[in-house]
C-alpha positions in Angstrom: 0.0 0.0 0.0 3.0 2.4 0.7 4.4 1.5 -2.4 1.5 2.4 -4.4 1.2 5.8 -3.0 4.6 6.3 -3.5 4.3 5.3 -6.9 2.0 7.6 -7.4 3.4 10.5 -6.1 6.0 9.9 -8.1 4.1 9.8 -11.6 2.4 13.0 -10.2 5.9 14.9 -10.0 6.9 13.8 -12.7 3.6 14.4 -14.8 3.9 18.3 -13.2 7.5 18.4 -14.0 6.9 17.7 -17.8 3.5 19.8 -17.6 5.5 23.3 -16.2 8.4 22.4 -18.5 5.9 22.6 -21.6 6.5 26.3 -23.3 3.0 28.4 -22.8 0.7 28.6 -25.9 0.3 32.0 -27.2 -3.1 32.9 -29.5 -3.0 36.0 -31.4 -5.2 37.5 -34.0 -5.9 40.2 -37.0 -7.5 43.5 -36.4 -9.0 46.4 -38.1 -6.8 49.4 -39.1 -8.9 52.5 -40.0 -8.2 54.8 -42.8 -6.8 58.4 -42.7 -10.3 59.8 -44.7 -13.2 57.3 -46.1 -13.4 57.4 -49.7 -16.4 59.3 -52.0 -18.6 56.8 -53.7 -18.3 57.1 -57.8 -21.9 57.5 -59.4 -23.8 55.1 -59.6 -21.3 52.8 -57.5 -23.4 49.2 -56.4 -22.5 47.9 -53.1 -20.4 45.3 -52.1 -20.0 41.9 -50.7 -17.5 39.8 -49.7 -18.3 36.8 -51.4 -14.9 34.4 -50.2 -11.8 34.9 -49.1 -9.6 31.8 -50.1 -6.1 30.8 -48.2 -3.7 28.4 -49.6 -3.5 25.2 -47.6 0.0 25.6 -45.7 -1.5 28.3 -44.3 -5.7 26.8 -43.5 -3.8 25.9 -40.2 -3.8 26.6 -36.1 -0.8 27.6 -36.0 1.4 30.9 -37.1 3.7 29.6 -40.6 6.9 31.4 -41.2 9.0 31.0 -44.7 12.5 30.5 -44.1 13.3 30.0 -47.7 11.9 29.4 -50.6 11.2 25.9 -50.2 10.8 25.5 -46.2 8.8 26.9 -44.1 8.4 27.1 -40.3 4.9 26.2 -38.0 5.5 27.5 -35.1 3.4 24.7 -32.7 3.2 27.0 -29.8 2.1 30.6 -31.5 -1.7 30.2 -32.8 -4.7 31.9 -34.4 -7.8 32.6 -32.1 -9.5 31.5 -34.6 -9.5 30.1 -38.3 -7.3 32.4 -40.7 -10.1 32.6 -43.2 -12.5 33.6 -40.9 -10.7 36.2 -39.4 -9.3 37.7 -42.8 -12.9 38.7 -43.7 -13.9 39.7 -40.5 -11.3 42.1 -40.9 -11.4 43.1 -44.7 -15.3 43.7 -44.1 -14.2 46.1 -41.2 -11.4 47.6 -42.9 -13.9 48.3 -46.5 -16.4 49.8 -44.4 -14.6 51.9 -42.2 -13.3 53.1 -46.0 -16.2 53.3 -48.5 -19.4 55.1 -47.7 -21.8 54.1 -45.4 -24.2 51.2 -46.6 -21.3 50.6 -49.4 -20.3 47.0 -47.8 -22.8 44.2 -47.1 -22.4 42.4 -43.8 -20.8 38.7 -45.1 -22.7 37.1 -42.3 -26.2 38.4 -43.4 -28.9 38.1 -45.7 -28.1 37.9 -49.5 -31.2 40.3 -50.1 -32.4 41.3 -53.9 -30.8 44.4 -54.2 -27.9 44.5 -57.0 -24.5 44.2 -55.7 -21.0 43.6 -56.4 -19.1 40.3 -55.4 -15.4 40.5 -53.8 -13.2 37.4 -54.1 -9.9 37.4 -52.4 -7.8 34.5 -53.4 -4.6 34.7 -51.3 -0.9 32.9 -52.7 1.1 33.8 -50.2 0.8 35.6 -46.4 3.8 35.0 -44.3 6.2 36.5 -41.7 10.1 36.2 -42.3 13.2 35.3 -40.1 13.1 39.4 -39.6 9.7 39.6 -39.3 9.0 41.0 -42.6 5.4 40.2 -44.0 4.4 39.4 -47.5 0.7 39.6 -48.9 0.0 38.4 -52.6 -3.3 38.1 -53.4 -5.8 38.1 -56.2 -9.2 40.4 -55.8 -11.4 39.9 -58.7 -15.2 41.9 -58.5 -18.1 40.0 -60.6 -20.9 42.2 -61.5 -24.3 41.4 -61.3 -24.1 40.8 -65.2 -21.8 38.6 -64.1 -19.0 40.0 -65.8 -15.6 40.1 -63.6 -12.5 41.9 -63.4 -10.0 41.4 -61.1 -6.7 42.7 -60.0 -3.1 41.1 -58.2 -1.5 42.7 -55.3 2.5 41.8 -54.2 2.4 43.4 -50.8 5.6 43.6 -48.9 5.8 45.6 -45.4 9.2 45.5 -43.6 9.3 45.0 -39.6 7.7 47.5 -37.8 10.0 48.8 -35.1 12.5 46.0 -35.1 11.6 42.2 -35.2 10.7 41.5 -31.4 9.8 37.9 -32.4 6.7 36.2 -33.5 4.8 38.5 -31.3 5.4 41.4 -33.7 4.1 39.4 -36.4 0.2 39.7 -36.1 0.0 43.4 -36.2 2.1 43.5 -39.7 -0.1 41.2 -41.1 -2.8 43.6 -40.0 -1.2 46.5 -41.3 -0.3 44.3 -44.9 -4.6 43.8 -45.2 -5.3 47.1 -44.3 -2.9 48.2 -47.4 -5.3 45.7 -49.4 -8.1 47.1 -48.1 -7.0 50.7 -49.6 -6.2 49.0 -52.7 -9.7 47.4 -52.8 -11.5 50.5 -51.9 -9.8 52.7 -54.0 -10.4 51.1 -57.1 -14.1 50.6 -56.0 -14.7 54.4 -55.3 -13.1 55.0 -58.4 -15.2 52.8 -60.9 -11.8 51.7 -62.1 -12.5 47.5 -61.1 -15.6 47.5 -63.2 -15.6 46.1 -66.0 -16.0 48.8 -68.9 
């Protein structure tokens, strides 16, 4: 009977010592950057919904990726999303359009489809990544289809340098922010301007 309790006192240490030796989790995620001044609408200009926002599959993970190279890349197992990457990328677009385009411009991607004529935004994303110094990368196709059904679309190669120094992985989230907010003004501008429409 002593045995066994010392036997399982033991496993208990031993289970604590591996548990406090585990490095802590850390969960991060994207947010809204607002614009210096919202954009005038072009005559005529239909409003807009975010239709998908599409992320390649080495990235459709948990966990933060960074590319070493151009062939390896790095999951870092202990630095993870609050939530799926898609998800949170058009949260934050839809935030970042509206605080930019004029009020009732951008549909709510969560609600009803409703009658009324509008134009569909795509975002198809190649590549959106971190580096060794914490530089961040965004390339990404935005195409609008009209309610003809005619599309345009347009390819962004954004590339944003550490902000302030690379203080590690923690720096990372708010540069990716920063990189969608930069697509956001791209997408906006060309909206307010009529110059994504098809002609």
């Amino acid at each position: 009977m002593i045995r066994l309790k010392a036997m399982t006192v033991l496993v208990g240490v031993l289970l604590f010592g591996a548990c406090a030796s585990s490095p802590p989790m850390h969960f991060y995620t994207l947010t809204e950057i607002g614009p210096e001044a919202p954009l005038a609408a072009a005559p005529g200009m239909l409003p807009v919904r975010i239709g998908r926002v599409s992320v390649p599959g080495e990235l459709d993970r948990p966990s933060l990726v960074r590319r070493l190279d151009e062939t390896r890349l790095e999951i870092s197992e202990q630095d993870r999303w609050a939530a799926p990457l898609e998800e949170m990328m058009t949260r934050v677009l839809y935030s970042d359009l509206t605080a930019r385009l004029p009020p009732g411009m951008v549909a709510d991607p969560n609600g009803p489809a409703g009658l009324e004529q509008r134009q569909l935004l795509s975002v198809d994303v190649q590549e959106f990544y971190s580096t060794a110094d914490c530089a961040v990368r965004l390339k990404a196709t935005w195409s609008l289809r009209q309610p003809d059904r005619s599309t345009a679309q347009t390819n962004e190669d954004i590339r944003l340098p550490a902000a302030g120094g690379c203080s590690g992985t923690a720096s990372v989230p708010a540069q990716m922010s920063r990189a969608l907010a930069q697509l956001s003004d791209h997408i906006a501008a060309g909206i307010a301007a009529g110059i994504a429409a098809p002609k």
